[in-house]
Short mmCIF file of the C-alpha atoms (twelve columns), coordinates in Angstrom:
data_MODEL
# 
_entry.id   MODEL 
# 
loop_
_atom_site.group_PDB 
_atom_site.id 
_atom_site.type_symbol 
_atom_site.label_atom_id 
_atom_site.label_alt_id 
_atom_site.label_comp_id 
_atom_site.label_asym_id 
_atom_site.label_seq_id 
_atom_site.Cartn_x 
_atom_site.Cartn_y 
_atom_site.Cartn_z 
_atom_site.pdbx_PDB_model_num 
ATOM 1   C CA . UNK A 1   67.219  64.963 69.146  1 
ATOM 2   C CA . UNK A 2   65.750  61.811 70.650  1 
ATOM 3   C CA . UNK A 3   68.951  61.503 73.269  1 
ATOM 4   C CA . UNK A 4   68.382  65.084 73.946  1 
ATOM 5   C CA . UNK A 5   64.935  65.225 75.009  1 
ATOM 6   C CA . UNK A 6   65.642  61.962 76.973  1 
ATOM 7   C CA . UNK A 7   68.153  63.484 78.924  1 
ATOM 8   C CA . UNK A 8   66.155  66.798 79.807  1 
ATOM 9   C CA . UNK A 9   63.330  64.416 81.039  1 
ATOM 10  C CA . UNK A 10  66.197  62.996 82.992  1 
ATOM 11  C CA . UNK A 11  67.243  65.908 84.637  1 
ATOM 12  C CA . UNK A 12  63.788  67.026 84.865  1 
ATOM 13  C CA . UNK A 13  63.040  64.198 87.167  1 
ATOM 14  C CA . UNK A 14  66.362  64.036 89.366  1 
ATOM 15  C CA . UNK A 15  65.246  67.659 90.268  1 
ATOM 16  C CA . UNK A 16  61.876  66.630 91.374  1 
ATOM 17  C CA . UNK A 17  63.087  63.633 93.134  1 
ATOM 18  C CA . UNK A 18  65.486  66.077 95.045  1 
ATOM 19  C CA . UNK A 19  62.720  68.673 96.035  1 
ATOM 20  C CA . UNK A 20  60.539  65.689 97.265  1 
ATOM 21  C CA . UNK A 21  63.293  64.715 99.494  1 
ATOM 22  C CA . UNK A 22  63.838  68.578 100.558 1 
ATOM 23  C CA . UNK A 23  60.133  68.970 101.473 1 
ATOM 24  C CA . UNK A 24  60.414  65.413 103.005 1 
ATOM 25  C CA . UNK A 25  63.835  66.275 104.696 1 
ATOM 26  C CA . UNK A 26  62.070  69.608 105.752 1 
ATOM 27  C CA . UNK A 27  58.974  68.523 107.150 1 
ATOM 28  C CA . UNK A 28  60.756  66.189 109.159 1 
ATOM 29  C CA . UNK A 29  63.113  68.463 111.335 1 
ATOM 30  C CA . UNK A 30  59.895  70.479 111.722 1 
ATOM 31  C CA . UNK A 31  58.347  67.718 113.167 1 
ATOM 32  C CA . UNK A 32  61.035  66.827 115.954 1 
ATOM 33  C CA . UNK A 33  60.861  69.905 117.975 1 
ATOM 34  C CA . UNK A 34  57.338  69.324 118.356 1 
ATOM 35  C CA . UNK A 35  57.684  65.634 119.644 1 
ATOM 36  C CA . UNK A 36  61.010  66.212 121.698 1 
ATOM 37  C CA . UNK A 37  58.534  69.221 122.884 1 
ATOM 38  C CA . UNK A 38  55.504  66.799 123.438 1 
ATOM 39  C CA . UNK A 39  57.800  64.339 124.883 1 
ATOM 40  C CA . UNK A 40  59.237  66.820 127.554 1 
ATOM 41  C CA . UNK A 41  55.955  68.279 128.041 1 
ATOM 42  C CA . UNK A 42  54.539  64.689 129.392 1 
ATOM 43  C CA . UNK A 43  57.635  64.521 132.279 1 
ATOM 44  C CA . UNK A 44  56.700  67.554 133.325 1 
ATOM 45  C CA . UNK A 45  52.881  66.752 133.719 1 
ATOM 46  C CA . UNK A 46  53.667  63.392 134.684 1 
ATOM 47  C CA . UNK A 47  55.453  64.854 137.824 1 
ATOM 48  C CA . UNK A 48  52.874  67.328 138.250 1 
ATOM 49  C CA . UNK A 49  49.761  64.634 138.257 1 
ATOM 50  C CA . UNK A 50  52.162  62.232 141.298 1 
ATOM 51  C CA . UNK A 51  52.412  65.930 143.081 1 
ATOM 52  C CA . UNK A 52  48.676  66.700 143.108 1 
ATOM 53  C CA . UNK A 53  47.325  63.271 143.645 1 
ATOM 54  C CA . UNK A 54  49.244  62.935 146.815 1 
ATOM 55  C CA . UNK A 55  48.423  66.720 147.533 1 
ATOM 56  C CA . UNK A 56  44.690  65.913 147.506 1 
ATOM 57  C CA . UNK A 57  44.741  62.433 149.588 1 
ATOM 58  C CA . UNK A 58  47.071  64.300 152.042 1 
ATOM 59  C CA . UNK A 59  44.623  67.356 152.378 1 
ATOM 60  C CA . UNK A 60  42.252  64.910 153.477 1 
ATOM 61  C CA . UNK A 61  44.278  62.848 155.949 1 
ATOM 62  C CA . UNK A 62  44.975  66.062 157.647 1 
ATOM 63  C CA . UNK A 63  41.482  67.064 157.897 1 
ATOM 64  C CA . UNK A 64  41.454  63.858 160.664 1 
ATOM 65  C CA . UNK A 65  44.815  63.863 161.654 1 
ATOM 66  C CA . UNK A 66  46.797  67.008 162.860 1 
ATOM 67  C CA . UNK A 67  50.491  68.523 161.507 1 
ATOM 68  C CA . UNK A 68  51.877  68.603 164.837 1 
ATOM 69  C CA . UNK A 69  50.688  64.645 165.711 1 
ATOM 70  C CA . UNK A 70  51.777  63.580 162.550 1 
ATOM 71  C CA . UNK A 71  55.430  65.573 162.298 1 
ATOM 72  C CA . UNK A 72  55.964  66.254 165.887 1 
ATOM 73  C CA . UNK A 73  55.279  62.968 167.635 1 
ATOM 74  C CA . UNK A 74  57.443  59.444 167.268 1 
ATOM 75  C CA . UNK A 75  54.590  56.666 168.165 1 
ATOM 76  C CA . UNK A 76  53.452  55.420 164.666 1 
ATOM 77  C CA . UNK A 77  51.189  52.701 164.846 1 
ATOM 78  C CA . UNK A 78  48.508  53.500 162.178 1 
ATOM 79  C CA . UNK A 79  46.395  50.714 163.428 1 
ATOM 80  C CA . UNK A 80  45.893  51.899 166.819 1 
ATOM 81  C CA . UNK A 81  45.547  55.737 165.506 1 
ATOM 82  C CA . UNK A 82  48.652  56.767 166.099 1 
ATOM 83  C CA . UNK A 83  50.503  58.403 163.332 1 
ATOM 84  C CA . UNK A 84  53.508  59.758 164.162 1 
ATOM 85  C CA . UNK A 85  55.948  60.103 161.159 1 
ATOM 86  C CA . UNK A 86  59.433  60.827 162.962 1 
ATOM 87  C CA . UNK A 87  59.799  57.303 163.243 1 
ATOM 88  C CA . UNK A 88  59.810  56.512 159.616 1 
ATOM 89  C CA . UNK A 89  61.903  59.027 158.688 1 
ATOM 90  C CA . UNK A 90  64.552  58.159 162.042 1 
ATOM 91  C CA . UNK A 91  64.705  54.681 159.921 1 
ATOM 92  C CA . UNK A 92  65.125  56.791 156.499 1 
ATOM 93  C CA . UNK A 93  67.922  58.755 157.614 1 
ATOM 94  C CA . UNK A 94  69.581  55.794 159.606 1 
ATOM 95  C CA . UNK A 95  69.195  53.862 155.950 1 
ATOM 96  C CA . UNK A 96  70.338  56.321 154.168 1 
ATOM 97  C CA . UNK A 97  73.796  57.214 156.426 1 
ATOM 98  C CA . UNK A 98  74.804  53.494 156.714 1 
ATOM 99  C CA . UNK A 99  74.486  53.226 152.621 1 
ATOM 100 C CA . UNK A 100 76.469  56.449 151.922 1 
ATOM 101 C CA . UNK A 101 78.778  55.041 154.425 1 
ATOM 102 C CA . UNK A 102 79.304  52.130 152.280 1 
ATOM 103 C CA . UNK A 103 79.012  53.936 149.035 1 
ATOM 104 C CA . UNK A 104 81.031  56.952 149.287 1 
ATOM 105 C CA . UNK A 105 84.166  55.469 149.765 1 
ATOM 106 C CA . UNK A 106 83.583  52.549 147.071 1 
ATOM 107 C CA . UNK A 107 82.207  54.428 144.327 1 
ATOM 108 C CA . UNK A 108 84.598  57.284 144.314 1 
ATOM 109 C CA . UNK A 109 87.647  54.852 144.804 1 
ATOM 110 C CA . UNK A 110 86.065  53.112 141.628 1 
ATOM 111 C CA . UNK A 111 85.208  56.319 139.832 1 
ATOM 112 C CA . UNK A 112 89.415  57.337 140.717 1 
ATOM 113 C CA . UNK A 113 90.464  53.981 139.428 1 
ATOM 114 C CA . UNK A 114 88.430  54.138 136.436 1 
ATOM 115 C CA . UNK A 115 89.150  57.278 135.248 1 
ATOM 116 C CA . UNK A 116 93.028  57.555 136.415 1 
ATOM 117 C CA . UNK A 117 94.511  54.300 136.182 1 
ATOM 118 C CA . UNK A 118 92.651  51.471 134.262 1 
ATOM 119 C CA . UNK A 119 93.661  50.646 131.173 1 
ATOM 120 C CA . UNK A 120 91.241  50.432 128.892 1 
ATOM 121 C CA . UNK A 121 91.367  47.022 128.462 1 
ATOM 122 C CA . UNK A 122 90.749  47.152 132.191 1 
ATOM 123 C CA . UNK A 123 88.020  49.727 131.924 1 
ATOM 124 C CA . UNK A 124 86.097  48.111 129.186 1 
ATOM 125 C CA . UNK A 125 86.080  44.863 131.634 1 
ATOM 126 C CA . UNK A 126 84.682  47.152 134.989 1 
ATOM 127 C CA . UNK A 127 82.785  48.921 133.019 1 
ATOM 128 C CA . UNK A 128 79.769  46.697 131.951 1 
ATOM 129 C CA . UNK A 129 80.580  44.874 135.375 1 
ATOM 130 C CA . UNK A 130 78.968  47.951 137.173 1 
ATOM 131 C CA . UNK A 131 76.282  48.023 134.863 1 
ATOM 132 C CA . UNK A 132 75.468  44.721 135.788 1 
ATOM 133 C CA . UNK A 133 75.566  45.666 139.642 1 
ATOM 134 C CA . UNK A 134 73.079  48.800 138.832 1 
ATOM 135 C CA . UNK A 135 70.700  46.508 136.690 1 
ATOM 136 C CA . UNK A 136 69.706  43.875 139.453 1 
ATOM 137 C CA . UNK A 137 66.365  44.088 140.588 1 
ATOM 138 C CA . UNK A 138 65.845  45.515 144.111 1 
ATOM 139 C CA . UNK A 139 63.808  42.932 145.453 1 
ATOM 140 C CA . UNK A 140 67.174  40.549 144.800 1 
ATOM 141 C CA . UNK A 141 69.674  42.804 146.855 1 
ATOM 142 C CA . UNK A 142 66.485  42.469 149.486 1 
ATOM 143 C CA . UNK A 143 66.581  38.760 149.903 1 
ATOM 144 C CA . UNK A 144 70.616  38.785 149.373 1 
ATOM 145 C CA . UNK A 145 70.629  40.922 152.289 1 
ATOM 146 C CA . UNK A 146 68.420  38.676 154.098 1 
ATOM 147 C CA . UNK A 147 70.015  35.160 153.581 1 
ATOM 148 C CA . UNK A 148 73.849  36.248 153.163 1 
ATOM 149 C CA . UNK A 149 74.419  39.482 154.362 1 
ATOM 150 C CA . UNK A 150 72.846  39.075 157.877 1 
ATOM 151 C CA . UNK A 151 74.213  35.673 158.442 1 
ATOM 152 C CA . UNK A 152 77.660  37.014 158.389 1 
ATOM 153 C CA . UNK A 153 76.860  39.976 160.058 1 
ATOM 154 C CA . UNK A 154 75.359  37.681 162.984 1 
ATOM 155 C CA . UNK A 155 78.480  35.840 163.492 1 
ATOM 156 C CA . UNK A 156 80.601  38.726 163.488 1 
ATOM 157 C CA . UNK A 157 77.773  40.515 166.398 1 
ATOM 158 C CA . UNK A 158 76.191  38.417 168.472 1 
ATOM 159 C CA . UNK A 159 72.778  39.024 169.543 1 
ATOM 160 C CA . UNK A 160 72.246  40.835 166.033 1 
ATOM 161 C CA . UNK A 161 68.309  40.463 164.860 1 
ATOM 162 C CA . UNK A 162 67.483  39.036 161.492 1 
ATOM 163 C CA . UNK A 163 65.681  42.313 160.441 1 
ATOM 164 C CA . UNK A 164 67.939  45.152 161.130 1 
ATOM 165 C CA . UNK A 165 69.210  48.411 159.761 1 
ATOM 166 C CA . UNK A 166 72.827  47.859 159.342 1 
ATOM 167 C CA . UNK A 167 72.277  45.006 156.899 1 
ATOM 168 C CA . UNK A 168 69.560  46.853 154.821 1 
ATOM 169 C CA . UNK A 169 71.807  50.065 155.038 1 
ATOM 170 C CA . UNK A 170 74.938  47.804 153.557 1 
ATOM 171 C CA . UNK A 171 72.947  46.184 151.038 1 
ATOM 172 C CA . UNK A 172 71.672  49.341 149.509 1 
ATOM 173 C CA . UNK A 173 74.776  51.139 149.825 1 
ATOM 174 C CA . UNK A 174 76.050  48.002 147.802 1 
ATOM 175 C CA . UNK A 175 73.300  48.795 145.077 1 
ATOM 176 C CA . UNK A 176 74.208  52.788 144.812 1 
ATOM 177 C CA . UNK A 177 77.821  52.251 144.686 1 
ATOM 178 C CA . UNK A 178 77.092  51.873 140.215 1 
ATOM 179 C CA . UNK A 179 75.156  55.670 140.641 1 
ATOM 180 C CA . UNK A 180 77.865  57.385 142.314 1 
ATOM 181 C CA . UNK A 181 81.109  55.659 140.423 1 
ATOM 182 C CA . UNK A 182 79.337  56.001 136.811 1 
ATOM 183 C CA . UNK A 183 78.633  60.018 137.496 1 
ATOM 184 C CA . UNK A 184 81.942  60.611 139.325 1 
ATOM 185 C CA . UNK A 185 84.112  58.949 136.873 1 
ATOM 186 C CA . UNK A 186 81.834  61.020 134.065 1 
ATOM 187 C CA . UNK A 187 82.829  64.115 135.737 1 
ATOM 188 C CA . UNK A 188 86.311  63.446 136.032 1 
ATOM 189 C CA . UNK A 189 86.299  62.526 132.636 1 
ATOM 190 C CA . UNK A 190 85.013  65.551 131.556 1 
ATOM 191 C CA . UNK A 191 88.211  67.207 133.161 1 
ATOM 192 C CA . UNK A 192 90.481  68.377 130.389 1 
ATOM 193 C CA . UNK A 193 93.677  66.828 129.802 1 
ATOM 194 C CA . UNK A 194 95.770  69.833 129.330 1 
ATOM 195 C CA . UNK A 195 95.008  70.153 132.969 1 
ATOM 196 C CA . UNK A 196 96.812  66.936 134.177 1 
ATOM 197 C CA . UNK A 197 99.647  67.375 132.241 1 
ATOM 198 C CA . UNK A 198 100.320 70.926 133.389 1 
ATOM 199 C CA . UNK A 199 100.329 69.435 136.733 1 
ATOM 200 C CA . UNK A 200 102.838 66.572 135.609 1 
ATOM 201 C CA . UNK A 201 105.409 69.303 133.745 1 
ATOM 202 C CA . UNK A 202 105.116 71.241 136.937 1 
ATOM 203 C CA . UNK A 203 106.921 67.528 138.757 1 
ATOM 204 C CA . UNK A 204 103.415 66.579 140.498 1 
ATOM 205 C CA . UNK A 205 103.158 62.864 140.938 1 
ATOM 206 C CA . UNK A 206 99.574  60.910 139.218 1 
ATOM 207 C CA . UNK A 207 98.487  60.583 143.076 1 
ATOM 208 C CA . UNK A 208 99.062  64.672 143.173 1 
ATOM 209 C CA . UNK A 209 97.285  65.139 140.136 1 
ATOM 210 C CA . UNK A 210 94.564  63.187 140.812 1 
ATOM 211 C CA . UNK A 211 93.784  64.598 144.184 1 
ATOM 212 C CA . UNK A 212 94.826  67.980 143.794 1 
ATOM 213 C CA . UNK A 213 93.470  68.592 140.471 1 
ATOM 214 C CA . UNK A 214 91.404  66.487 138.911 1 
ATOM 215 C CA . UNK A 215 89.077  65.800 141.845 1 
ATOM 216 C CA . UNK A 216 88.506  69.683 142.334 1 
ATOM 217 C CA . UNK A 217 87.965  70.481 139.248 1 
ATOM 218 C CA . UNK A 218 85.360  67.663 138.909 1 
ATOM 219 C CA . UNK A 219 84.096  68.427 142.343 1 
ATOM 220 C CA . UNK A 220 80.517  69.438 141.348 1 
ATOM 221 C CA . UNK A 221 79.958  66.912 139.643 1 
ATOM 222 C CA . UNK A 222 81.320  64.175 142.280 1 
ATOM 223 C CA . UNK A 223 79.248  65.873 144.507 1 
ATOM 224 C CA . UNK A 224 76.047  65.931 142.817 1 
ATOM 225 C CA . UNK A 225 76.744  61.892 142.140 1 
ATOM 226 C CA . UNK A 226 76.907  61.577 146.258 1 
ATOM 227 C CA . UNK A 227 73.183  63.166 146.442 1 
ATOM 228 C CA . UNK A 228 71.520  61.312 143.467 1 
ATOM 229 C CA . UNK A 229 72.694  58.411 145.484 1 
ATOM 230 C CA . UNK A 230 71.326  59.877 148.749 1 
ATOM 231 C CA . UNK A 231 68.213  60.728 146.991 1 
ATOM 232 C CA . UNK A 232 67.808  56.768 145.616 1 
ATOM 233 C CA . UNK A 233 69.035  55.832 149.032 1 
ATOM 234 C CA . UNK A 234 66.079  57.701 150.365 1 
ATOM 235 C CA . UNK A 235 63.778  56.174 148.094 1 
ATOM 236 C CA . UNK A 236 64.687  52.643 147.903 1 
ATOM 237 C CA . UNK A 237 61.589  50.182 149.047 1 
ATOM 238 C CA . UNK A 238 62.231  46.388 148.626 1 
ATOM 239 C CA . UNK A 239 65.361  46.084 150.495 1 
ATOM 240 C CA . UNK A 240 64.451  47.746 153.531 1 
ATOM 241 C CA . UNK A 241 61.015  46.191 153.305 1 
ATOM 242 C CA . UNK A 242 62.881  42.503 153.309 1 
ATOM 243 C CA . UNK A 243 65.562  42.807 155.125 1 
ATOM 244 C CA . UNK A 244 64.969  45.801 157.928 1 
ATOM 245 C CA . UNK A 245 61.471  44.843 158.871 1 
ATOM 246 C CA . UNK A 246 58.576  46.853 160.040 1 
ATOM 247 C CA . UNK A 247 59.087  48.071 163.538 1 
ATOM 248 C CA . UNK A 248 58.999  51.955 163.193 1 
ATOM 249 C CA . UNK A 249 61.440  52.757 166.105 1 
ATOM 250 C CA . UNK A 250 62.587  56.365 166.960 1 
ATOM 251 C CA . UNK A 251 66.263  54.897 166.927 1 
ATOM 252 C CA . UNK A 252 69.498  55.613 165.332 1 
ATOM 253 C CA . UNK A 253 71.219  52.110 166.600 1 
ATOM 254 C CA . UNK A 254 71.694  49.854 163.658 1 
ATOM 255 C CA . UNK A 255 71.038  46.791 164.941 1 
ATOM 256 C CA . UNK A 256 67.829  47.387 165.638 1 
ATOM 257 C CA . UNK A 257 64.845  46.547 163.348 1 
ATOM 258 C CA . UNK A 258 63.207  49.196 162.076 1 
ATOM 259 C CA . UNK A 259 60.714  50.586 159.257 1 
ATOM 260 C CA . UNK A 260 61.435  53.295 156.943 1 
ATOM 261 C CA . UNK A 261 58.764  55.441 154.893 1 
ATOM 262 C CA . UNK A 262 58.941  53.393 151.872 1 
ATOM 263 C CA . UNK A 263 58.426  50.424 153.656 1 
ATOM 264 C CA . UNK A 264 55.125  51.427 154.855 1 
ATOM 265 C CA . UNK A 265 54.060  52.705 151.945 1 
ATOM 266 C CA . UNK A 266 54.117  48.847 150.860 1 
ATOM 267 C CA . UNK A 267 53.001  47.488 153.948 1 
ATOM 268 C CA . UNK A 268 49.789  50.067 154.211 1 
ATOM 269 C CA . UNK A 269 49.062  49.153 150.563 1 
ATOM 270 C CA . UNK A 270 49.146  45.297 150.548 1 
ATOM 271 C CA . UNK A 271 47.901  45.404 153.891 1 
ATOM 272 C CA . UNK A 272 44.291  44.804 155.318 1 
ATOM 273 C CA . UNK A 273 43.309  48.398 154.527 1 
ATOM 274 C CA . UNK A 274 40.347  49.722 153.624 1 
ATOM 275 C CA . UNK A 275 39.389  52.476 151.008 1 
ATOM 276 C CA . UNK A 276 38.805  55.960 152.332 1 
ATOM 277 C CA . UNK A 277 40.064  54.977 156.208 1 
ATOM 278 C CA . UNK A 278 42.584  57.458 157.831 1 
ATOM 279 C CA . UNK A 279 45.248  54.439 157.303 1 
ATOM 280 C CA . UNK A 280 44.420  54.590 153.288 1 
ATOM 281 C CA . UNK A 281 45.171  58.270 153.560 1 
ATOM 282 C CA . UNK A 282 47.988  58.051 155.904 1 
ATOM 283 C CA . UNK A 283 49.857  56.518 152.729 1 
ATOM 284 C CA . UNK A 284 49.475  59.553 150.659 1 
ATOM 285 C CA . UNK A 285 50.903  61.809 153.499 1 
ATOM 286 C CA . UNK A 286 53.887  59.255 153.966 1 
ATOM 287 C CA . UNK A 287 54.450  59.553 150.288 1 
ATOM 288 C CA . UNK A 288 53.725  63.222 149.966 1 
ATOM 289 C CA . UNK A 289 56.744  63.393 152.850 1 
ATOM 290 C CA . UNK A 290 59.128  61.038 150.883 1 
ATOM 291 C CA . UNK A 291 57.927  63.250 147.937 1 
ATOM 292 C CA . UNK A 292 59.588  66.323 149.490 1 
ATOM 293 C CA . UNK A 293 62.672  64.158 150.369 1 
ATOM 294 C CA . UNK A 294 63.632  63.517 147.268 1 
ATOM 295 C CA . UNK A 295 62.514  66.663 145.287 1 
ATOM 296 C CA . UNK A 296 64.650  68.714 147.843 1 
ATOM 297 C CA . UNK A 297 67.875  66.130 147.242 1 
ATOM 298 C CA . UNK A 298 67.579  66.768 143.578 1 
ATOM 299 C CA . UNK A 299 66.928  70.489 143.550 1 
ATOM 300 C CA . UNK A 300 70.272  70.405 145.731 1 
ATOM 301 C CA . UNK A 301 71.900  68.131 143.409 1 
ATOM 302 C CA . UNK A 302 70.911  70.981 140.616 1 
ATOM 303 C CA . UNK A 303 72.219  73.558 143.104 1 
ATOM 304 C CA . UNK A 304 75.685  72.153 143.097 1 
ATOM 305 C CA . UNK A 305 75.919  71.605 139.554 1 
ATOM 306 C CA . UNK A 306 75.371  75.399 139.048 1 
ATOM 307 C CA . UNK A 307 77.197  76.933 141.409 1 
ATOM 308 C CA . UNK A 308 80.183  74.770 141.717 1 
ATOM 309 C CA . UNK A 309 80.553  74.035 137.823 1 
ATOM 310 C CA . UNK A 310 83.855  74.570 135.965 1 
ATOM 311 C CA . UNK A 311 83.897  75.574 132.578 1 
ATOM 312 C CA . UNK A 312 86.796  75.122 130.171 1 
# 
């Protein structure tokens, strides 16, 4: 009888220790909506506060300074009260096309290799090697473009300056080659198998495979990979501000030093600039333009994604 009632008090408490665990189990998955929820909500008002903080300074810079000065002419020399921004974004562009120049063709050969032909011994040794490569800090690729980069590049063209474009441009093509290989080889990845060996039944060689139907079928993706890294390209600050110098030139040659919009963002804000001055503002409307830049390259990175996507 003893036994008996033991074992009911037994059961008794197993069942309460499983509805505590229920209502625990419970309250918990109704909990992490509302933080992934909270979580997403803070991105989204964390974009929106950099948006409206550079709206309002830029509203008041042009209150002083006009839309056609500022986007129309090519003299920017803040100092002197000049501020025309076609310069900076000549020596964003001319950045940006030398690095893609460089990147493109490594970081899709890599993402090819990776996904097509390593073994995976020789994956899992390339792999973290690129990971490396993405992980170095900026201002580093700055100064190795600086000291090692230009160096060669000055015996190879004589005459070449120490700050120019065409060693910045390298150096951050170097630093975006990780961005566009690690998203390309994802999206090739993602490519079903069935696919490549329909093509090999059908007597297609791995080179004809590859190129004829693995890269178009993961052609959205390797695309959108090519304008992330035009977008960071765009963006990048500390190896253009090292190594291409601060002369804002209207010029596509480069050899030539020049100065990029992110590059006077940092040189108008360690500078000898005063709070409230049309320079101070001047920064905003810079950034508010690099702003646009980059919000435009990843709404058409989004673009291509959608439209171009396969399914399977």
């Amino acid at each position: 009888m003893e036994s008996s009632t033991n074992q009911a008090k037994s059961v008794q408490l197993m069942i309460q220790q499983n509805k505590r665990k229920k209502n625990v189990r419970k309250t918990t998955e109704s909990l992490i909506p509302t933080f992934l929820l909270i979580s997403a909500v803070i991105s989204v008002l964390t974009t929106v506060g950099i948006f409206f903080t550079l709206l309002r300074e830029s509203i008041v810079f042009f209150t002083e300074v006009s839309f056609a000065e500022f986007f129309l002419s090519a003299h920017w020399s803040p100092w002197t009260g000049s501020f025309g921004v076609l310069s900076l974004i000549a020596g964003t562009l001319l950045i940006t096309l030398i690095a893609i120049a460089v990147a493109l063709p490594l970081g899709f050969a890599s993402a090819v290799y990776l996904s097509e032909y390593a073994t995976p011994r020789t994956r899992r040794v390339i792999k973290p090697v690129l990971e490396v490569l993405a992980g170095i800090p900026t201002v580093v690729y700055g100064f190795f473009a600086l000291t090692f980069v230009t160096p060669i590049l000055q015996s190879l063209i004589p005459g070449l300056l120490v700050f120019n474009a065409l060693s910045a441009g390298i150096v951050v093509g170097i630093m975006i080659v990780p961005m566009i290989a690690s998203l390309s080889e994802d999206a090739m990845n993602a490519v079903p198998n069935s696919l490549r060996e329909g093509a090999l039944a059908m007597g297609a060689t791995k080179l004809e495979t590859t190129f004829k139907v693995v890269v178009p079928a993961a052609l959205s993706g390797i695309v959108a990979s090519v304008v992330l890294g035009i977008s960071r390209a765009i963006g990048e600050t500390m190896i253009v501000t090292i190594a291409a110098g601060a002369s804002p030139n209207l010029t596509f040659n480069p050899l030539e030093s020049i100065q990029t919009l992110t590059s006077f963002i940092v040189q108008g804000a360690t500078g000898d600039t005063s709070f409230g001055s049309t320079i101070y503002y001047s920064i905003y409307a810079v950034g508010m333009t690099l702003f646009v830049f980059t919000f435009a390259m990843n709404l058409l990175s989004q673009y291509i994604v959608r439209k171009f996507k396969e399914d399977y």
